[in-house]
C-alpha positions in Angstrom: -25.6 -10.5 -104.6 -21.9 -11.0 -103.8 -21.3 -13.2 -101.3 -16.9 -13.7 -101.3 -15.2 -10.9 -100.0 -13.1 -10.7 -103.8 -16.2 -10.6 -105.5 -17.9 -7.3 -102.8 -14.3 -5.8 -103.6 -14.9 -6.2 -107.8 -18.7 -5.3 -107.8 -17.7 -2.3 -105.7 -14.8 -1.4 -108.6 -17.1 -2.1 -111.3 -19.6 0.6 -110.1 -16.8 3.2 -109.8 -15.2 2.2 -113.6 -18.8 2.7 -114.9 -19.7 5.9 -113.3 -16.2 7.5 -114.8 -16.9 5.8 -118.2 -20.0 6.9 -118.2 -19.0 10.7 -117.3 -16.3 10.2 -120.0 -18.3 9.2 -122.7 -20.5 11.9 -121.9 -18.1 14.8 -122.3 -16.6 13.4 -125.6 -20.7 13.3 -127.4 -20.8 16.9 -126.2 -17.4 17.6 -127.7 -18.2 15.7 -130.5 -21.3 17.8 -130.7 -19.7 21.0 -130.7 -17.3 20.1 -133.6 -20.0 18.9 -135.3 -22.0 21.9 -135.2 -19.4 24.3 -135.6 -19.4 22.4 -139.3 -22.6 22.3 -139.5 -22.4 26.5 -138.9 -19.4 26.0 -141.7 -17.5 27.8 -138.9 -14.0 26.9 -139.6 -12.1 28.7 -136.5 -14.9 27.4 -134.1 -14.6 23.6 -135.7 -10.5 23.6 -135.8 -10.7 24.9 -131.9 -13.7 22.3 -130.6 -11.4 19.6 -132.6 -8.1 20.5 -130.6 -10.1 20.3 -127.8 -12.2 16.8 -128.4 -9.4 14.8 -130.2 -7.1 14.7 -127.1 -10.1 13.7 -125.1 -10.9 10.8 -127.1 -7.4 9.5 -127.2 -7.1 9.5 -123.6 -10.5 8.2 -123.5 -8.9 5.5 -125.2 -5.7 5.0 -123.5 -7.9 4.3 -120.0 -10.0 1.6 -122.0 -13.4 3.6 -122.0 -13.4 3.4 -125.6 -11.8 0.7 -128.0 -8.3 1.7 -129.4 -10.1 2.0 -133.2 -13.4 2.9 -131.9 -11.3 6.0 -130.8 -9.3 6.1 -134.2 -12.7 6.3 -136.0 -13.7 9.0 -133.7 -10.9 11.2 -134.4 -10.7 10.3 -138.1 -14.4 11.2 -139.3 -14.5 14.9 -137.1 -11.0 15.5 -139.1 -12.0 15.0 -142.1 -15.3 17.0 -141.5 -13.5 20.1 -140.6 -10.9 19.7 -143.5 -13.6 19.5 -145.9 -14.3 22.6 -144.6 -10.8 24.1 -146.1 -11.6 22.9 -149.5 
């Protein structure tokens, strides 16, 4: 256990960061889940609206370091190209 008073402080921040990340990463797999589904159903509407939704989330995901800035970029690539191969 933590014994400096910098060291309480950091513990204490590192249980808050991995609570958020951990809510975070949960809402993008649902999101994720919904495209995937929706293109799964070959819904195109449904997939193009869960996408608007989940792309956003995982850049911003990104942008507070839950996820890694490519991590995120692979994310958003592979569900866009799933629901444009929906188009063709």
């Amino acid at each position: 256990m933590a014994t400096h008073t910098s060291a309480i402080k950091r513990s204490r921040q590192a249980g808050k960061h991995r609570q958020r990340n951990t809510a975070v990463k949960s809402s993008i797999k649902t999101g994720v889940k919904t495209v995937l589904e929706a293109v799964k159903g070959k819904d195109q509407e449904a997939a193009k609206a869960a996408l608007a939704e989940t792309v956003p989330a995982i850049a911003k995901a990104s942008a507070k370091r839950v996820f890694h800035k490519k991590t995120a970029s692979r994310k958003i690539s592979r569900l866009t190209k799933k629901v444009n191969a929906l188009k063709a």
